[in-house]
C-alpha positions as CSV (number, residue, x, y, z in Angstrom):
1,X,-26.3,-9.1,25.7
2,X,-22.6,-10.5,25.6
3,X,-20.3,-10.2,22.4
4,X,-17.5,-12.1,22.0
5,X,-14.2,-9.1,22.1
6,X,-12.3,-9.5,18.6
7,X,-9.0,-8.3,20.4
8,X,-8.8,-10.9,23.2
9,X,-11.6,-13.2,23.0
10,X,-13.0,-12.8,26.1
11,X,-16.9,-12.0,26.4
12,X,-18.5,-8.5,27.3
13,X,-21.5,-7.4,28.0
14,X,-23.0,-4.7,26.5
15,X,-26.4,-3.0,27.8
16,X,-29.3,-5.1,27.5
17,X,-31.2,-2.2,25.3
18,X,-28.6,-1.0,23.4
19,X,-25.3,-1.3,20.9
20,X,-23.8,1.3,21.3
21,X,-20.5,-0.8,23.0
22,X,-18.4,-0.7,25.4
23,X,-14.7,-1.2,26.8
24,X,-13.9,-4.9,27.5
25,X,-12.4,-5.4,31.2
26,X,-9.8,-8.0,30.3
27,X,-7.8,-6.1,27.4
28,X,-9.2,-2.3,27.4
29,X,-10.1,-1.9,24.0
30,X,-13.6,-0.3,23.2
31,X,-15.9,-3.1,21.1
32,X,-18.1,-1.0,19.0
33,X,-19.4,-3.8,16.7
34,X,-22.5,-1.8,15.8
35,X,-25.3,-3.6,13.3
36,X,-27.3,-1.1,11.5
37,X,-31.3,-0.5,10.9
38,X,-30.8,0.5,7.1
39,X,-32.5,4.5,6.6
40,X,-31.9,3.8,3.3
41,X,-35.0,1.9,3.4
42,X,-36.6,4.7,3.8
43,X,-35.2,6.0,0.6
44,X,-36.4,2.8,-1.2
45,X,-40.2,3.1,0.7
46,X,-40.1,6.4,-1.7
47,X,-38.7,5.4,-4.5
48,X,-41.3,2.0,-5.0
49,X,-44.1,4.4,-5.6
50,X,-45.2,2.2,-8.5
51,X,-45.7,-0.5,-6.1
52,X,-48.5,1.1,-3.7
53,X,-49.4,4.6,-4.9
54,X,-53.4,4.9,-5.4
55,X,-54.0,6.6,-8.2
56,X,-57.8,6.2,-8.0
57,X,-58.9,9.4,-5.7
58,X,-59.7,8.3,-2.0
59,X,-63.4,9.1,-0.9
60,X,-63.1,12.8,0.6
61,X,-64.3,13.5,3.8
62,X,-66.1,16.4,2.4
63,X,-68.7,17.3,-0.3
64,X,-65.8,18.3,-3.0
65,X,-65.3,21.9,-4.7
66,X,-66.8,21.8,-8.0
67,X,-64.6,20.4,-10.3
68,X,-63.2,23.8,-12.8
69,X,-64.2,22.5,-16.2
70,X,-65.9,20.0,-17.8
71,X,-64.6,16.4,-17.3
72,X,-62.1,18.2,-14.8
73,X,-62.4,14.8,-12.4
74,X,-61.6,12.5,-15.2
75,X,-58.6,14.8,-16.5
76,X,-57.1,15.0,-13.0
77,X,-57.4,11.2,-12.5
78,X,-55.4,11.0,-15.8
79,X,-53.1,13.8,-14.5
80,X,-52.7,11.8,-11.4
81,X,-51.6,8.6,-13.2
82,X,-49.0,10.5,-15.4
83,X,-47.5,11.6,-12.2
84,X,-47.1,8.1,-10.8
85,X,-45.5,6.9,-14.0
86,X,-43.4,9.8,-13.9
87,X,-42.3,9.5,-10.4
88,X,-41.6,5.4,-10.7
89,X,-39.2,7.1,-13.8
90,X,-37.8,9.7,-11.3
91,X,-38.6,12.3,-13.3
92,X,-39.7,14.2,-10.2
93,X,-40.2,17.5,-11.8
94,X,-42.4,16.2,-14.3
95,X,-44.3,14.0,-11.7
96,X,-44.7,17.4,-9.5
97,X,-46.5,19.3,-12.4
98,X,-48.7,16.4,-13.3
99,X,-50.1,15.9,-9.7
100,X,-50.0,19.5,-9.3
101,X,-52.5,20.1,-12.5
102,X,-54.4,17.6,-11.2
103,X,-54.6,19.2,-8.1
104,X,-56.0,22.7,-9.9
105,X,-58.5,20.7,-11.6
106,X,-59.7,19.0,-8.5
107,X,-58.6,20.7,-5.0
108,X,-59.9,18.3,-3.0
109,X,-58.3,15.7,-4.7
110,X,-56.2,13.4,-1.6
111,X,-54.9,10.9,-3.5
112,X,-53.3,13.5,-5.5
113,X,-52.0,15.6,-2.5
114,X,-50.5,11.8,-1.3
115,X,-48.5,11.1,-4.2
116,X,-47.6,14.8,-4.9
117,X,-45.8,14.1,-1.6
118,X,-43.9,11.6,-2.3
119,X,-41.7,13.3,-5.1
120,X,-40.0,15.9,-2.7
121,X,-39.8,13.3,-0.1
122,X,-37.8,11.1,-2.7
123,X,-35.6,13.8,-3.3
124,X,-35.2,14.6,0.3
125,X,-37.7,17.5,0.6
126,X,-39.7,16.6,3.4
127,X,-41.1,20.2,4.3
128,X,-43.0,20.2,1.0
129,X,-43.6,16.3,1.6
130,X,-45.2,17.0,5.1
131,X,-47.4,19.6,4.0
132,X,-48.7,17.4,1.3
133,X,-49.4,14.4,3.3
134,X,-51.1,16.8,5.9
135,X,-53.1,18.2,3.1
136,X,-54.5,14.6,2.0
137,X,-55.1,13.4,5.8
138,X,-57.3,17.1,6.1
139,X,-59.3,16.0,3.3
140,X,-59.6,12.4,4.3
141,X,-58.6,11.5,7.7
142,X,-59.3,7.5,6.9
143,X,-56.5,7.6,4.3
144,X,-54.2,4.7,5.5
145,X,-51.2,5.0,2.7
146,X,-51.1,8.7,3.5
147,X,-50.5,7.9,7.5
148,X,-48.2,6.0,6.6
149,X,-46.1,8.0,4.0
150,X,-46.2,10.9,6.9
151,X,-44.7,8.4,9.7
152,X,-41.9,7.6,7.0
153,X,-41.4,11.4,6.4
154,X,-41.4,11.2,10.2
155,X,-38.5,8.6,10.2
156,X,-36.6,9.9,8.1
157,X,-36.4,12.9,10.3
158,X,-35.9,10.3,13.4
159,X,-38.7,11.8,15.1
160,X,-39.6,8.3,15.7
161,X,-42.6,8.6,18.4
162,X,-44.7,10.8,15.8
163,X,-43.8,8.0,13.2
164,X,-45.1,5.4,15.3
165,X,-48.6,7.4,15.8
166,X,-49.0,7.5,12.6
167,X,-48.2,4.1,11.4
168,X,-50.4,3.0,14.2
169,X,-53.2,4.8,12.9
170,X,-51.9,3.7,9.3
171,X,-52.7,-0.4,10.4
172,X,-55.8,0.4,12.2
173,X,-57.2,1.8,9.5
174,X,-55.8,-0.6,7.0
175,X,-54.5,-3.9,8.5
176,X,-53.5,-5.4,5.5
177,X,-50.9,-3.3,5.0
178,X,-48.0,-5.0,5.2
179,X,-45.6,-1.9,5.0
180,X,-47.3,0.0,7.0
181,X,-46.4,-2.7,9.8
182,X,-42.8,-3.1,8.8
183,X,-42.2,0.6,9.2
184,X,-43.9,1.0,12.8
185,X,-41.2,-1.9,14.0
186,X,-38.7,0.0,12.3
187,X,-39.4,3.3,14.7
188,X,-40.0,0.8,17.5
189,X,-36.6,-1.3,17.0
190,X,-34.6,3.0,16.7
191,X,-36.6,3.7,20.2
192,X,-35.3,0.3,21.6
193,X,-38.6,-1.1,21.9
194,X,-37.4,-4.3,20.0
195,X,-40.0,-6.8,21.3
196,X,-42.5,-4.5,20.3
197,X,-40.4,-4.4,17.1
198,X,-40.5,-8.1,16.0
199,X,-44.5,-8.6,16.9
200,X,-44.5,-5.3,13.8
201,X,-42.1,-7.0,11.4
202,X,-43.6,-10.7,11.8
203,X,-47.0,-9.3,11.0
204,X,-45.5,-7.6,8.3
205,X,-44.1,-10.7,7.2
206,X,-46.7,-13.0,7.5
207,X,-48.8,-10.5,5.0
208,X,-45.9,-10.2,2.5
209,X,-43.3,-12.9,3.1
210,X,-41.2,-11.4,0.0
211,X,-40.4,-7.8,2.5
212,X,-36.5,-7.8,2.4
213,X,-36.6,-4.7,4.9
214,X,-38.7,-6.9,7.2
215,X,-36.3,-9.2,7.5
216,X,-33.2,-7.2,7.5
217,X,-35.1,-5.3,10.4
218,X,-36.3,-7.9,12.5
219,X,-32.7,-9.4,11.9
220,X,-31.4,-6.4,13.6
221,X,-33.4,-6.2,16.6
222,X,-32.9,-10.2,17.4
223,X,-29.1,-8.9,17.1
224,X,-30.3,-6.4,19.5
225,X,-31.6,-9.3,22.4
226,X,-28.4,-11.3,21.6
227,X,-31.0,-13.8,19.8
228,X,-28.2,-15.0,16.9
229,X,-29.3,-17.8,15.5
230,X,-32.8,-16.3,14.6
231,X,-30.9,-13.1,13.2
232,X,-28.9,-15.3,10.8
233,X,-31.9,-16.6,10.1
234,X,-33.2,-13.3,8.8
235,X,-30.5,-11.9,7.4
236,X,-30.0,-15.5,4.9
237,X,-33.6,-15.2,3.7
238,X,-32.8,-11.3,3.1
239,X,-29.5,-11.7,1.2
240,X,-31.5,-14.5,-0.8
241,X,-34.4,-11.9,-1.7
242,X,-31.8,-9.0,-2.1
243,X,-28.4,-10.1,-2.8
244,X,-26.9,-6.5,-3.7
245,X,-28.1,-4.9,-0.3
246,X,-24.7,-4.5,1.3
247,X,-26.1,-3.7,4.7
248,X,-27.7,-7.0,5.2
249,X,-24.0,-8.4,4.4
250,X,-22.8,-5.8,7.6
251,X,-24.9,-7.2,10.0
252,X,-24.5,-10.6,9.2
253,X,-20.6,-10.0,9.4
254,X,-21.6,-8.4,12.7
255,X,-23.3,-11.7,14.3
256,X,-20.7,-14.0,12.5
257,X,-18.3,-11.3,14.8
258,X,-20.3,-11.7,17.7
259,X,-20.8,-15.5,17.6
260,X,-16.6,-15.3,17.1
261,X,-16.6,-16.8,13.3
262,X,-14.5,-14.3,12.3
263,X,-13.4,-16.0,8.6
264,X,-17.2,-15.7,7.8
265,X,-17.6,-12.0,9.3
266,X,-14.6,-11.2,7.0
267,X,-16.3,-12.9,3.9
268,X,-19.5,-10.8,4.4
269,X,-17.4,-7.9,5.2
270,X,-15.9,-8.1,2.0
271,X,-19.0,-8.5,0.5
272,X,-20.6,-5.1,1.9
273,X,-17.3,-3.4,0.7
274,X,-18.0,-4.5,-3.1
275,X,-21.1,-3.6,-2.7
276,X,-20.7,-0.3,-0.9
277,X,-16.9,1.0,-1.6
278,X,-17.0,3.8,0.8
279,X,-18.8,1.7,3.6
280,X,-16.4,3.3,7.0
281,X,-18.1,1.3,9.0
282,X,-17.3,-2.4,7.6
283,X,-13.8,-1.3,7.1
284,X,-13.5,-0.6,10.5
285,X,-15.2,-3.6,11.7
286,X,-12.9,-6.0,9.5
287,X,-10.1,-3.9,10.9
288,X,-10.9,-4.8,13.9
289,X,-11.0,-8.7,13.1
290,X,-7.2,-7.8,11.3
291,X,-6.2,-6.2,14.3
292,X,-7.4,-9.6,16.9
293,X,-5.4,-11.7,14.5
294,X,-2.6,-10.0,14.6
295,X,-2.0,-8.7,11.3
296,X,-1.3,-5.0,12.1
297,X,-0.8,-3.5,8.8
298,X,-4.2,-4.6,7.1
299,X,-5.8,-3.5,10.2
300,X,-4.2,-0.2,9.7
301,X,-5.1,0.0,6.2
302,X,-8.5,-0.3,6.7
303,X,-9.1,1.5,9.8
304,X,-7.2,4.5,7.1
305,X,-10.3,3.8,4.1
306,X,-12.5,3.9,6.9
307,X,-11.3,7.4,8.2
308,X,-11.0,8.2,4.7
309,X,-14.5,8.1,3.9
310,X,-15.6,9.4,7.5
311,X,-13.1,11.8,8.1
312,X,-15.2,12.0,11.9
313,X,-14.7,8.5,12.9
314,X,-13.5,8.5,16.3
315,X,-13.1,4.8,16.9
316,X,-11.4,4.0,13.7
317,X,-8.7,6.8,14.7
318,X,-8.9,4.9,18.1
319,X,-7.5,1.9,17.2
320,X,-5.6,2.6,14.1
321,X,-3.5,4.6,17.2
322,X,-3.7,1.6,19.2
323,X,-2.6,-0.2,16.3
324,X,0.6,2.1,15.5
325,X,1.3,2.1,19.2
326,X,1.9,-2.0,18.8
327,X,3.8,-1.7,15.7
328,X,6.2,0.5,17.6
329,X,4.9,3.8,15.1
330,X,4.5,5.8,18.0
331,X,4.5,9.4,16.4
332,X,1.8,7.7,14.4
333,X,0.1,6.9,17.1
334,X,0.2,10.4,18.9
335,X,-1.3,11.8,16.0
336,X,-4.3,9.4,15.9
337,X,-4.8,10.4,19.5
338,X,-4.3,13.7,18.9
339,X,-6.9,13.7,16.1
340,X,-8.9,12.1,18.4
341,X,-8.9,14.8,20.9
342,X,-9.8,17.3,18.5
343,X,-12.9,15.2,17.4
344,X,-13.6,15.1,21.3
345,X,-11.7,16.7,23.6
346,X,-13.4,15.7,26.7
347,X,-12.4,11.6,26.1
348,X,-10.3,10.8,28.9
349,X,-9.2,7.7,27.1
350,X,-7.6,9.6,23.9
351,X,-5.6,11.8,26.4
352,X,-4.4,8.5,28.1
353,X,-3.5,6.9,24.9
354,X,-1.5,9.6,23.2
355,X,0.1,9.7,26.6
356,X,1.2,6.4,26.6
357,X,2.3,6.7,23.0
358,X,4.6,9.7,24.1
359,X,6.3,7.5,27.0
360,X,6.6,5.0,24.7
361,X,8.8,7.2,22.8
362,X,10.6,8.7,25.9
363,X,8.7,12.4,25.8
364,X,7.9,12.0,29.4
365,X,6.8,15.6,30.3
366,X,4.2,14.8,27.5
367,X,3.1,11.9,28.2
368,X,2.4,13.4,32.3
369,X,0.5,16.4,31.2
370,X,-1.7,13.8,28.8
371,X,-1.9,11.3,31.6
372,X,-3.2,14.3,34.0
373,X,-5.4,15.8,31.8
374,X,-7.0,12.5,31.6
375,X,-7.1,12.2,35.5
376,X,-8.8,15.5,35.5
377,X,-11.7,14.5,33.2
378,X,-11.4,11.2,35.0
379,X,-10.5,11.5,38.6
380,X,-10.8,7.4,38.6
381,X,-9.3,6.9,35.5
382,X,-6.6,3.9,37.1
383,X,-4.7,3.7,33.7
384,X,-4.3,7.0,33.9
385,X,-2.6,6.5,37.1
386,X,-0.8,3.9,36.6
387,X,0.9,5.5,33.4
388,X,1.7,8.6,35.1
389,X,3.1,6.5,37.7
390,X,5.6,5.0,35.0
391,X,6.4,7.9,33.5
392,X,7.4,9.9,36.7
393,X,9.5,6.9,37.7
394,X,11.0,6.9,33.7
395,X,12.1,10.7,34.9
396,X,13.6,9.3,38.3
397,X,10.8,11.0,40.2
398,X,9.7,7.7,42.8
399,X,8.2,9.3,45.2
400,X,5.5,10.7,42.7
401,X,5.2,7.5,41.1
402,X,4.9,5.7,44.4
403,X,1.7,8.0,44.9
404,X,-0.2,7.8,42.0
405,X,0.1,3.9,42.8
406,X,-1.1,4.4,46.5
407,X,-3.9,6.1,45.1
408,X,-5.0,3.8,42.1
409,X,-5.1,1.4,45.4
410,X,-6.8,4.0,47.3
411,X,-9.4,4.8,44.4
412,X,-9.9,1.2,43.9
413,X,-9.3,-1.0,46.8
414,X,-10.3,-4.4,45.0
415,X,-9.0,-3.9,41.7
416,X,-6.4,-6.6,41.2
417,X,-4.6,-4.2,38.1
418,X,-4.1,-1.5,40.8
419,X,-1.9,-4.1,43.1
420,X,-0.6,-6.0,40.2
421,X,1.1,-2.4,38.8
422,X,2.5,-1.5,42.3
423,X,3.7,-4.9,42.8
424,X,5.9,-4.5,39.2
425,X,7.2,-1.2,40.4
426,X,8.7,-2.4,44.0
427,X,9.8,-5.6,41.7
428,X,11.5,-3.8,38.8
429,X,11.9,-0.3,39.8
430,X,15.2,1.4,37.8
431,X,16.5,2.6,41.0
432,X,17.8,-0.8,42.2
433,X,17.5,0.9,46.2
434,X,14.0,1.3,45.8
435,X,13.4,-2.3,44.5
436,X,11.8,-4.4,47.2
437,X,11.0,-7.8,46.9
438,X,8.9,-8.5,50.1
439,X,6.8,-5.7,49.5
440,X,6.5,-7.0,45.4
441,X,5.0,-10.4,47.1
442,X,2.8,-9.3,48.8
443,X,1.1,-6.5,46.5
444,X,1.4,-9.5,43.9
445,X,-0.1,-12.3,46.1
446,X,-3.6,-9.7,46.7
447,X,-3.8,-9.4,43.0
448,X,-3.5,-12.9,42.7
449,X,-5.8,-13.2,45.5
450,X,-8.8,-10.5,43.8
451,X,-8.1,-11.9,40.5
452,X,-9.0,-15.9,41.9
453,X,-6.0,-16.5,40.9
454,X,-6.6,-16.5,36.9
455,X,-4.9,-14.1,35.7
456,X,-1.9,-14.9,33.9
457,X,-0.8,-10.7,34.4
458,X,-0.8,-11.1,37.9
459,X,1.1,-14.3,38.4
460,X,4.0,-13.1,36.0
461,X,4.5,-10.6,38.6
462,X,4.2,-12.8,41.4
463,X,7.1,-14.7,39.9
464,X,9.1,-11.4,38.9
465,X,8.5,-10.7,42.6
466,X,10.2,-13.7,43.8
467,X,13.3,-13.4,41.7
468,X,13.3,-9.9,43.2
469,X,12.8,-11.9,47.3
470,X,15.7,-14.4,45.7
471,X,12.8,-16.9,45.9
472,X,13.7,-19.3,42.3
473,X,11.5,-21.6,43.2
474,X,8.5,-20.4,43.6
475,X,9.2,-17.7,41.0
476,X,9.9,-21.0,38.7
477,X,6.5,-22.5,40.1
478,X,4.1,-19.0,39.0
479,X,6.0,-18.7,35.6
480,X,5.3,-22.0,34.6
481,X,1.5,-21.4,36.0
482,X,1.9,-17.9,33.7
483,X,2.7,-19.5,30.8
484,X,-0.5,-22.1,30.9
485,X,-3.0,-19.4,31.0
486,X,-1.1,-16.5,29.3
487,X,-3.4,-15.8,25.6
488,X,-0.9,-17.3,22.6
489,X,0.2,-14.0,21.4
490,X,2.0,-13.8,25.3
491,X,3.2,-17.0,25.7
492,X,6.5,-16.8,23.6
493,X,7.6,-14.1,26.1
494,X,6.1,-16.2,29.1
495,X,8.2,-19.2,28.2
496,X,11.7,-16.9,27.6
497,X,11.0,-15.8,31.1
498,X,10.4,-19.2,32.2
499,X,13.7,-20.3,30.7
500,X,15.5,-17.6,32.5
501,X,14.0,-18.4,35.7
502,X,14.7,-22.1,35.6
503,X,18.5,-21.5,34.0
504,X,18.6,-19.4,37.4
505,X,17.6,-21.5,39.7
506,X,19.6,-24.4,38.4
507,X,23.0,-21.9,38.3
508,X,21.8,-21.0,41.8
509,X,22.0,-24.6,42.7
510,X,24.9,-25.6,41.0
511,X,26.8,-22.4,42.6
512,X,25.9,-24.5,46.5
């Protein structure tokens, strides 16, 4: 599936199966725009016991125990129901000693052992839950609701392949069961299995139209197949059924981001964040959308609430560093990267950041041992090169930085960045001796060459490397090409170095 990048526009595709992101090749920045299958709906599976809970006793498998009083069946039904109504309440302790007096007045009593589990599973207890559930399905194996309160016990553990078997077995037994098919394509769509998936939550929905989660769920894995349209789809009729769900508000925001209608992703951004204050993950996903439009400090501030609530978030400390880095804050955004390195240490990308970030502000011997840390966890890592390269050539050191470029070139013979950053070094290297502008052209004409001659990078070199030959016209001719395909937040500077150029050349001709 392809999403469109928030920072630069340009499309990137991200594994077929899975969201999980990935860096996009034109600008560097990692696109982690990930949509979410709500576990809370597991929480709201338990807490709509009302809705579904038998509280007539399921047919035993067994000749029952006889009862312990008189009228001991008929109290424990009654017992039963109290529990339900207790339960629906949330009085869970009260709702546990009513199903469990039923249960002493009639042990073989499934639907009781059913719904006794449901109260520790609502609270989050599902060792007591399980053994409750397995309790009912030992006394009735043909109990449908009880497989499929087990497979959500199962879920909410993520031990999604028992889930499934048990759902499975829950709409076999009972195909009517319009839950019981929503929850098998939510364990499908958390394997990856998302065709699978939206055969479950159709079915689902063509027994109960009225299933929010259905929706939201099948919404999530057509997000999953790039399938946009039909998400939106699902996600409208879910926000009409359930306007205070904030998720269904994130992954809407997530499609509008991937479809590139970002003043729409923002709206239902905003929305999620009313409903859901401490929601990191929309903060950092309208950060991101700040960040793309250029307006740096909201992105920070949100990327902040985000870490804020999820002191662990790794991406949001990723580019609120990349963010501080832009705005020139670059102690800021050392200690972003340093926070990031603590969070993972073995991220060759938060080693090369914070070492840019210390070049940036002139610690040199910094930003090296960063750069060569990142190297060592990445022997291919070519901005790592390429920044250690700068950096040696920042402390006068040019034969070093002239070999980390030969072997950025070496690692990567048809990468037109590796060319284009040697080509800027023989073109503006400090040491005006080492400057060669022969050499500049033609490192700059094969990135050109590997980039098809699209890149508007590559050709501002190409015509920094004629001014460096003395060549003003044709350095005129590749500016002026630059400056048509440079992205808008570049062409201000393309067009100042355009002017130059031209004032140049026309000073140059005057002068003969």
């Amino acid at each position: 599936m392809r999403i469109q990048c928030p920072h630069c526009g340009k499309a990137v595709q991200l594994n077929e199966r899975s969201l999980q992101g990935a860096v996009c090749p034109a600008c560097g920045s990692a696109v982690w725009l990930q949509p979410r299958l709500d576990q809370s709906a597991i929480d709201l599976a338990f807490a709509g016991v009302g809705e579904r809970l038998p509280i007539e006793r399921s047919v035993p498998a067994a000749p029952p125990a006889a009862p312990t009083g008189p009228g001991a069946a008929e109290q424990a039904f009654v017992h039963n129901g109290r529990g339900v109504a207790f339960t629906n309440q949330g009085a869970y302790d009260r709702a546990l000693a009513e199903f469990t007096r039923a249960l002493q007045l009639d042990p073989n009593y499934a639907g009781a052992y059913n719904n006794r589990g449901y109260a520790p599973a609502a609270r989050r207890d599902y060792d007591k839950s399980l053994a409750d559930f397995d309790r009912a399905l030992a006394l009735d194996p043909k109990f449908a609701a009880a497989f499929n309160n087990r497979g959500l016990v199962y879920m909410a553990r993520r031990a999604y392949d028992e889930a499934i078997t048990d759902f499975t077995r829950a709409v076999e037994l009972d195909p009517r069961t319009a839950l019981a098919w929503n929850n098998r394509g939510f364990a499908l769509a958390a394997k990856g299995r998302y065709d699978e998936a939206l055969a479950d939550f159709s079915r689902a929905l063509q027994l109960n139209p009225a299933i929010a989660n259905a929706y939201h769920n099948r919404g999530f894995s057509y997000t999953a197949l790039g399938e946009y349209e039909l998400a939106l789809n699902d996600y409208n009729m879910e926000v009409n059924l359930k306007p205070d769900r904030p998720f269904a508000y994130y992954n809407r925001g997530f499609v509008y981001t991937a479809l590139g209608e970002f003043d729409r992703a923002v709206s239902d951004f905003n929305e999620a964040l009313r409903l859901k204050p401490d929601f990191a993950d929309a903060y950092y996903n309208r950060g991101d959308i700040h960040r793309a439009r250029g307006l740096l400090d909201r992105a920070v501030a949100d990327y902040s609430e985000a870490i804020r609530h999820q002191p662990d978030f790794a991406l949001a400390h990723y580019h609120r560093g990349e963010a501080h880095h832009v705005q020139g804050e670059y102690a800021k955004a050392a200690a972003d990267f340093t926070a990031l390195i603590r969070l993972n240490p073995a991220l060759p990308a938060a080693h090369n950041n914070r070492g840019l970030a210390h070049a940036a502000a002139g610690l040199y011997d910094e930003a090296i041992a960063d750069f060569s840390e990142a190297i060592r966890l990445e022997p291919k890592y070519l901005h790592a090169y390429h920044g250690r390269g700068l950096a040696y050539a920042a402390k006068n050191d040019y034969d070093q930085a002239v070999i980390d470029h030969i072997e950025a070139i070496r690692l990567y013979p048809k990468a037109a960045e590796a060319y284009n950053n040697f080509a800027r070094f023989w073109a503006s290297c400090p040491d005006p001796e080492r400057r060669d502008g022969k050499v500049a052209v033609e490192l700059a004409v094969k990135a050109c060459e590997l980039s098809d001659w699209e890149d508007w990078n590559c050709l501002a070199t190409l015509a920094a490397a004629y001014v460096q030959l003395g060549d003003l016209i044709h350095a005129t001719h590749w500016a002026a090409k630059t400056l048509e395909l440079a992205p808008e937040t570049q062409k201000a500077a393309c067009r100042t170095a355009l002017e130059e150029y031209r004032q140049r050349q026309a000073a140059s001709a005057g002068s003969t």
